[in-house]
TITI-266705 format. One record per residue (C-alpha): residue number from 1; residue in three letters; chain; x, y, z. Coordinates in steps of 0.1 Angstrom, whole numbers, plus 2048, in hexadecimal, padded with zeros to 3 digits. Example, Ala and Ser with C-alpha at 12.3 -4.5 7.8 and 13.67 -1.06 7.14 Angstrom:
2
(tormi 1 ALA A (87B 7D3 84E));
(tormi 2 SER A (889 7F5 847));
//
This chain:
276
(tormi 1 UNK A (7FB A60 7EB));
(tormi 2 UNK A (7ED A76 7CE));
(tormi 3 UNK A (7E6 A98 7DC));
(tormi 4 UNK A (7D9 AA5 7BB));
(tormi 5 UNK A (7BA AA7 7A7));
(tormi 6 UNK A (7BF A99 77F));
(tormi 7 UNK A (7B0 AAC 75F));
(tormi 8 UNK A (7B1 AA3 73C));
(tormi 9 UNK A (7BA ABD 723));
(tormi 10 UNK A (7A8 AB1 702));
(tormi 11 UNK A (7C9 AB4 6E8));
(tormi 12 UNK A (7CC A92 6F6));
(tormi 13 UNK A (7AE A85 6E6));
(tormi 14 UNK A (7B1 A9B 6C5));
(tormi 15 UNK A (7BC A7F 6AE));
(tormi 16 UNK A (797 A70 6B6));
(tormi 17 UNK A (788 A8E 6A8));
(tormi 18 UNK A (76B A90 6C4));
(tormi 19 UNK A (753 AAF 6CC));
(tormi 20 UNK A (754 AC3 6EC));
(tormi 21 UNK A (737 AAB 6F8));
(tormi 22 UNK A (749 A8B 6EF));
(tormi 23 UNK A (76A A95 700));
(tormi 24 UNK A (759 AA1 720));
(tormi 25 UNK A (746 A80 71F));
(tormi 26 UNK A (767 A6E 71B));
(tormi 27 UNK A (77B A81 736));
(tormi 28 UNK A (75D A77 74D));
(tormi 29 UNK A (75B A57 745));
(tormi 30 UNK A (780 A50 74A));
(tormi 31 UNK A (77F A61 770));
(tormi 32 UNK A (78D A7F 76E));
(tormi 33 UNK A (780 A9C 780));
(tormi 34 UNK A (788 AB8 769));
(tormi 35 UNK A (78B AC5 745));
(tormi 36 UNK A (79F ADB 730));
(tormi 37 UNK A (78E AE5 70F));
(tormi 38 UNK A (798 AF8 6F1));
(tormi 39 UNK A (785 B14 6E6));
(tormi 40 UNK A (78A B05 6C0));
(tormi 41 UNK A (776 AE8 6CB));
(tormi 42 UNK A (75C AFE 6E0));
(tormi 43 UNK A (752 B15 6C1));
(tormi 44 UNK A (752 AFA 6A6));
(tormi 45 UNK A (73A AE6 6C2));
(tormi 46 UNK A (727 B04 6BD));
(tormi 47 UNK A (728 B0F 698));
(tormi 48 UNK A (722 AF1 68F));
(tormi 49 UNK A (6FF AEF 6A3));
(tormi 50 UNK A (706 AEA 6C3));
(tormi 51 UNK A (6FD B02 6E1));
(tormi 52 UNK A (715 B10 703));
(tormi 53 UNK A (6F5 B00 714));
(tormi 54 UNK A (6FD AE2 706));
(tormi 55 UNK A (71F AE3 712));
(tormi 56 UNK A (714 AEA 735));
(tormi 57 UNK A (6FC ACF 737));
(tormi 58 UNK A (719 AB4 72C));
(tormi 59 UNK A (731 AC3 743));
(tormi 60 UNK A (712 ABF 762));
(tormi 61 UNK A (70B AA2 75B));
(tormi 62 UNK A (72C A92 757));
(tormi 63 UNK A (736 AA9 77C));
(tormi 64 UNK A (756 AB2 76C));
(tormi 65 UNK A (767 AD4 777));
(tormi 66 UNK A (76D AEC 754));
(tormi 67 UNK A (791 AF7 765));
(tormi 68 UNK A (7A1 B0A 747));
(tormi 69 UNK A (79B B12 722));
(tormi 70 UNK A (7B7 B0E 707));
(tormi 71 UNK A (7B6 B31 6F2));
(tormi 72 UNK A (7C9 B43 6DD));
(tormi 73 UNK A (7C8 B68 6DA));
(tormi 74 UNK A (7E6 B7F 6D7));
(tormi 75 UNK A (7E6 B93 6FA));
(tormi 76 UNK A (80D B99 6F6));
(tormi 77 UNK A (812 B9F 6D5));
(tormi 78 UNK A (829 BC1 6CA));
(tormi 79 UNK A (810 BCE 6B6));
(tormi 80 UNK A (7F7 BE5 6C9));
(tormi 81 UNK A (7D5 BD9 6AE));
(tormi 82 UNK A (7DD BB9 6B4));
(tormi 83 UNK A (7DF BBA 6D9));
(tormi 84 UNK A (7BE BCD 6DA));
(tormi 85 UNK A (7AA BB4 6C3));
(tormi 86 UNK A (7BC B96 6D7));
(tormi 87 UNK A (7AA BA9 6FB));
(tormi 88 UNK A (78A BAB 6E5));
(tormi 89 UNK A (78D B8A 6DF));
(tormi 90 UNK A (797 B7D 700));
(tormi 91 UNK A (776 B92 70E));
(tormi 92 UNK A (75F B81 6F5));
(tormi 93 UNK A (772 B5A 6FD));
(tormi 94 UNK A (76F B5F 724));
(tormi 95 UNK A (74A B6C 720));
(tormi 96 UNK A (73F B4A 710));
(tormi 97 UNK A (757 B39 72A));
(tormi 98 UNK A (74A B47 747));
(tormi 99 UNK A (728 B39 73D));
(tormi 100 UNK A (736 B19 73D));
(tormi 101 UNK A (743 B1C 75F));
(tormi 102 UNK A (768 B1E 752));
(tormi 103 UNK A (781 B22 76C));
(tormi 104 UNK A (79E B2F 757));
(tormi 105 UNK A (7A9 B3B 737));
(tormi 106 UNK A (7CE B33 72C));
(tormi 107 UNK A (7E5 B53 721));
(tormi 108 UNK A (804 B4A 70F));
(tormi 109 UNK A (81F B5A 6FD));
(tormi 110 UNK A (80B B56 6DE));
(tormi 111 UNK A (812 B71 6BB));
(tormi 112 UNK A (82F B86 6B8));
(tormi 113 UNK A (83A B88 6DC));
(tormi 114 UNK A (863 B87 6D6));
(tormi 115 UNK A (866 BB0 6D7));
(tormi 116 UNK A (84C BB6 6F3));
(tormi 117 UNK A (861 BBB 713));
(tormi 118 UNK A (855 BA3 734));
(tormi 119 UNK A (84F BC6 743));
(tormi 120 UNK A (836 BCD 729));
(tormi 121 UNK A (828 BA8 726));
(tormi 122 UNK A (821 BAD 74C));
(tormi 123 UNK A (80A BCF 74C));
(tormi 124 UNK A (7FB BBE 72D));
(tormi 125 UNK A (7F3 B9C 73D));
(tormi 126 UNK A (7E8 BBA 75D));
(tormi 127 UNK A (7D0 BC1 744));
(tormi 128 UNK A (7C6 BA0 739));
(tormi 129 UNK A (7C0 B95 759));
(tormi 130 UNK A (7A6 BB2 75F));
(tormi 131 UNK A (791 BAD 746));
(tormi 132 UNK A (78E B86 752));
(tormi 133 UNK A (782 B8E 777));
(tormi 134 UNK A (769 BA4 767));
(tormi 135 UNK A (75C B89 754));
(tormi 136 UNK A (761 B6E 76F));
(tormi 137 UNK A (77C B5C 75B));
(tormi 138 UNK A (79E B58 766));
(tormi 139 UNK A (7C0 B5C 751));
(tormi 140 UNK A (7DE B48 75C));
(tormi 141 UNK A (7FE B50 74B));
(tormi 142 UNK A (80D B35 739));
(tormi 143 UNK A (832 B34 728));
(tormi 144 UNK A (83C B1F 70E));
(tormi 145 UNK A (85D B0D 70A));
(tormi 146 UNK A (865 B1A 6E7));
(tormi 147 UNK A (855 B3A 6E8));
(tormi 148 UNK A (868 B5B 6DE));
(tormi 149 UNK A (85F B69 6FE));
(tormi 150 UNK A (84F B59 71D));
(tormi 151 UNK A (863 B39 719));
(tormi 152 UNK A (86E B2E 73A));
(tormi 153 UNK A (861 B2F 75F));
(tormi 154 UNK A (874 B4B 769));
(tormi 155 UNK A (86A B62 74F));
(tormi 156 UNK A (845 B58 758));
(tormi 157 UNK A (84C B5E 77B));
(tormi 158 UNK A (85A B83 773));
(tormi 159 UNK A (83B B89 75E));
(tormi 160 UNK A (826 B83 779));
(tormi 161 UNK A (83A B92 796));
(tormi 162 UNK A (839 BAE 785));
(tormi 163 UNK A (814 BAC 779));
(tormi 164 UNK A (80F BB0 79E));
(tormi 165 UNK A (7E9 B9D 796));
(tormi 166 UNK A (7DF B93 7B8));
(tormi 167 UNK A (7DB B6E 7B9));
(tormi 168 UNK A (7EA B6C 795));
(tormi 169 UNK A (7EF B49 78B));
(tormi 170 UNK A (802 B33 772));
(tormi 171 UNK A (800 B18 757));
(tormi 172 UNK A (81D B00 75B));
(tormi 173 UNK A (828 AE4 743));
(tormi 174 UNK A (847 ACC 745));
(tormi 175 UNK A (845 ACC 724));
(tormi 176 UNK A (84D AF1 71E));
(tormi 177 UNK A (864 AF1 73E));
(tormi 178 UNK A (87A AD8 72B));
(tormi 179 UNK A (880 AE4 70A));
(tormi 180 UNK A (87F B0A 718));
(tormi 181 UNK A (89E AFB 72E));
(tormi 182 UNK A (888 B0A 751));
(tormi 183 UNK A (897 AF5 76E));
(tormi 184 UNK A (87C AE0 77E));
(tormi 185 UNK A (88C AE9 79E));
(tormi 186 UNK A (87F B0B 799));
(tormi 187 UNK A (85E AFD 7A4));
(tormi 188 UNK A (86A B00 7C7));
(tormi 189 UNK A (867 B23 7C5));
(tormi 190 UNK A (843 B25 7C4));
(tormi 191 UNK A (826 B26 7DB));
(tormi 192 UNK A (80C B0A 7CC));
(tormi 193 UNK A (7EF B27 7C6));
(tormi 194 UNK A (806 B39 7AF));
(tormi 195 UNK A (7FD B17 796));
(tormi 196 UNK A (7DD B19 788));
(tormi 197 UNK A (7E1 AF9 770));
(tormi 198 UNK A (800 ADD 76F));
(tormi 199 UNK A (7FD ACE 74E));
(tormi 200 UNK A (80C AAC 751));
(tormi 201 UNK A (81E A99 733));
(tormi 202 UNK A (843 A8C 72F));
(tormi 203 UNK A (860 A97 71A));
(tormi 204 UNK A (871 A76 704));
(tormi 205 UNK A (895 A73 702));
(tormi 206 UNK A (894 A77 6DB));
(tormi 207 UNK A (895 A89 6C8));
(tormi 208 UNK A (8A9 AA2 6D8));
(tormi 209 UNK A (89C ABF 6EC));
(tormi 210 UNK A (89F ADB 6D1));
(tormi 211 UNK A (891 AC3 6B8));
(tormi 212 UNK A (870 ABA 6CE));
(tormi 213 UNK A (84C AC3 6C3));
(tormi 214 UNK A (82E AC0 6D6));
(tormi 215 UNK A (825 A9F 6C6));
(tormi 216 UNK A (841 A8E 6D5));
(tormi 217 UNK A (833 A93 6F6));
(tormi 218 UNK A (82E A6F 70B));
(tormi 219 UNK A (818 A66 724));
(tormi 220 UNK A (825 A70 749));
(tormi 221 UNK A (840 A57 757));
(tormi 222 UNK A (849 A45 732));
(tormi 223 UNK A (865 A61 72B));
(tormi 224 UNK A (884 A72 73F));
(tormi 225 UNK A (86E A91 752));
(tormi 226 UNK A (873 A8A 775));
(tormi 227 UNK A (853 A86 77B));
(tormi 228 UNK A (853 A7D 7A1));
(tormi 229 UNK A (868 A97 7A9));
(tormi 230 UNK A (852 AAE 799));
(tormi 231 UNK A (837 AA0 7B0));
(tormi 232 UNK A (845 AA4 7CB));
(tormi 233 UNK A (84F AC6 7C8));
(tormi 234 UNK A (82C AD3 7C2));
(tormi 235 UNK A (81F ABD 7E3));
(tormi 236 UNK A (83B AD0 7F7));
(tormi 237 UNK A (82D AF2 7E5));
(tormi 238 UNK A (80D AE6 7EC));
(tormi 239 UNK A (7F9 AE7 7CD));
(tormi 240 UNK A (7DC AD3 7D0));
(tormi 241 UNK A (7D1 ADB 7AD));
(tormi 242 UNK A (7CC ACE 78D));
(tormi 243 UNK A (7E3 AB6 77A));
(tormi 244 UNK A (7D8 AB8 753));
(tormi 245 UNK A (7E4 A9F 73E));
(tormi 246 UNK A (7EC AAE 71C));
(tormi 247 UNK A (7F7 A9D 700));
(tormi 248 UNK A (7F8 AA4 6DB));
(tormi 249 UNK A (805 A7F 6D1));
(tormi 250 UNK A (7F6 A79 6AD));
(tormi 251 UNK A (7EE A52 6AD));
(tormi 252 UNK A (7E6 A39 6CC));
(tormi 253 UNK A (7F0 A19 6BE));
(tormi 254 UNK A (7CD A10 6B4));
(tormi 255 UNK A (7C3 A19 6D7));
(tormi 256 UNK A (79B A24 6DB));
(tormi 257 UNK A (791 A49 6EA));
(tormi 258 UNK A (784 A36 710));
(tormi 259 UNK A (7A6 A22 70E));
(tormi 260 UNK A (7BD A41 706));
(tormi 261 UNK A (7A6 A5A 721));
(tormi 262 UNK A (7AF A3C 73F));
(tormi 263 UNK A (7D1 A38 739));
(tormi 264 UNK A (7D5 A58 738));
(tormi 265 UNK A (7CA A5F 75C));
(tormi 266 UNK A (7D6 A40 768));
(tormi 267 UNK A (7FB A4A 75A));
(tormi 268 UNK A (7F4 A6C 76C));
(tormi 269 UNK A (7EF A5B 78C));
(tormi 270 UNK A (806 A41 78F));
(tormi 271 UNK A (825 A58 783));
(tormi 272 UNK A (819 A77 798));
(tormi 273 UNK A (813 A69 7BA));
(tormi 274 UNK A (827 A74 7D9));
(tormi 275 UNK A (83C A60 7F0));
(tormi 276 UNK A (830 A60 810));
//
């Protein structure tokens, strides 16, 4: 049984070098029924000539859901300027995303977040989150494993708690769970519509955890994250949602874009499917 639906988040195909229009064409081609893309890749699409109608005539016609956009602005950072540009920022982002029928925008601990207090990161992600429903886009917190602050689940969990955002949600990653030392177990303690995105990948045995990067990530099911347990913990929470694949490994083996995009979701499917 696989209870879930599968996304691709486009760092996997980066070593291809492919436009917003090629990777949504890829993604589609391969079967999967949603997308992550990175704002990078949307504004050079459209500095370099390229329109948001464009965009949303690829993403139509390939009947692929836009589930969340990969940004960076600094909406936890210590210093007060730099917050407010990073909300500007965030305003202008989810504006263009919303007109691409975006259904979330990711908010991790990104800038100088290691003397902001989890207290404060939660009235400022409060904020955050505001200015998203406004516009029609929704933030979901995300931690990462060797962040300053915001590393681990728990830490996200506080932050959100705390937030007290009605139907807040989360970006989760094995990845980040492992080298952030969270306890997968810790899943058990959430309801399924507190996730809002489950990137999916796999954490080798080497190198060691302190000395892993985000290239060394593997495809689902080829390293040591228990991968089916994971699976079956989000069924018993039931979370229904999206499983993203997202990888940031820097050569395939001679491998094309199509082959790559399949295996992908094949590897997703086979290593996240529930016992029944």
């Amino acid at each position: 049984m696989f209870p879930f639906k599968i996304a691709l988040n486009t760092s996997t195909l980066f070593p291809f070098k492919l436009n917003v229009i090629q990777q949504i064409e890829i993604a589609a081609e391969a079967g999967y029924e949603g997308i992550e893309l990175w704002m990078k890749d949307i504004e050079a699409y459209i500095a370099s000539g390229g329109t948001v109608q464009d965009i949303k005539s690829a993403l139509e016609k390939a009947n692929i859901e836009f589930i969340n956009a990969i940004a960076f602005f600094k909406w936890a950072d210590v210093d007060i300027d730099t917050r407010k540009a990073a909300f500007e920022q965030a305003e202008k982002e989810m504006q263009l995303l919303e007109s691409l029928g975006c259904k979330y925008i990711a908010a991790p601990p990104f800038g100088d977040v290691e003397e902001t207090s989890l207290d404060e990161m939660a009235s400022y992600f409060v904020h955050l989150v505001q200015i998203g429903r406004q516009v029609g886009v929704e933030p979901i917190l995300e931690f990462w494993g060797k962040a300053k602050k915001l590393s681990t689940l728990d830490e996200a969990r506080y932050v959100l708690d705390q937030s007290n955002v009605s139907n807040g949600k989360m970006l989760l990653d094995p990845f980040h769970m492992y080298v952030g030392g969270s306890d997968f177990t810790g899943l058990e303690n959430l309801k399924g519509d507190q996730i809002g995105v489950f990137h999916i990948n796999d954490c080798p045995s080497h190198p060691v955890k302190e000395e892993l990067t985000d290239q060394d990530r593997v495809f689902p099911g080829e390293g040591d994250s228990p991968t089916s347990e994971i699976a079956k913990i989000l069924n018993n929470i039931q979370y229904d949602g999206y499983l993203s694949l997202e990888l940031f490994i820097e050569d395939f083996q001679g491998k094309t874009v199509a082959e790559v995009a399949k295996y992908g979701l094949n590897s997703v499917r086979n290593s996240y499917s529930v016992m029944e």
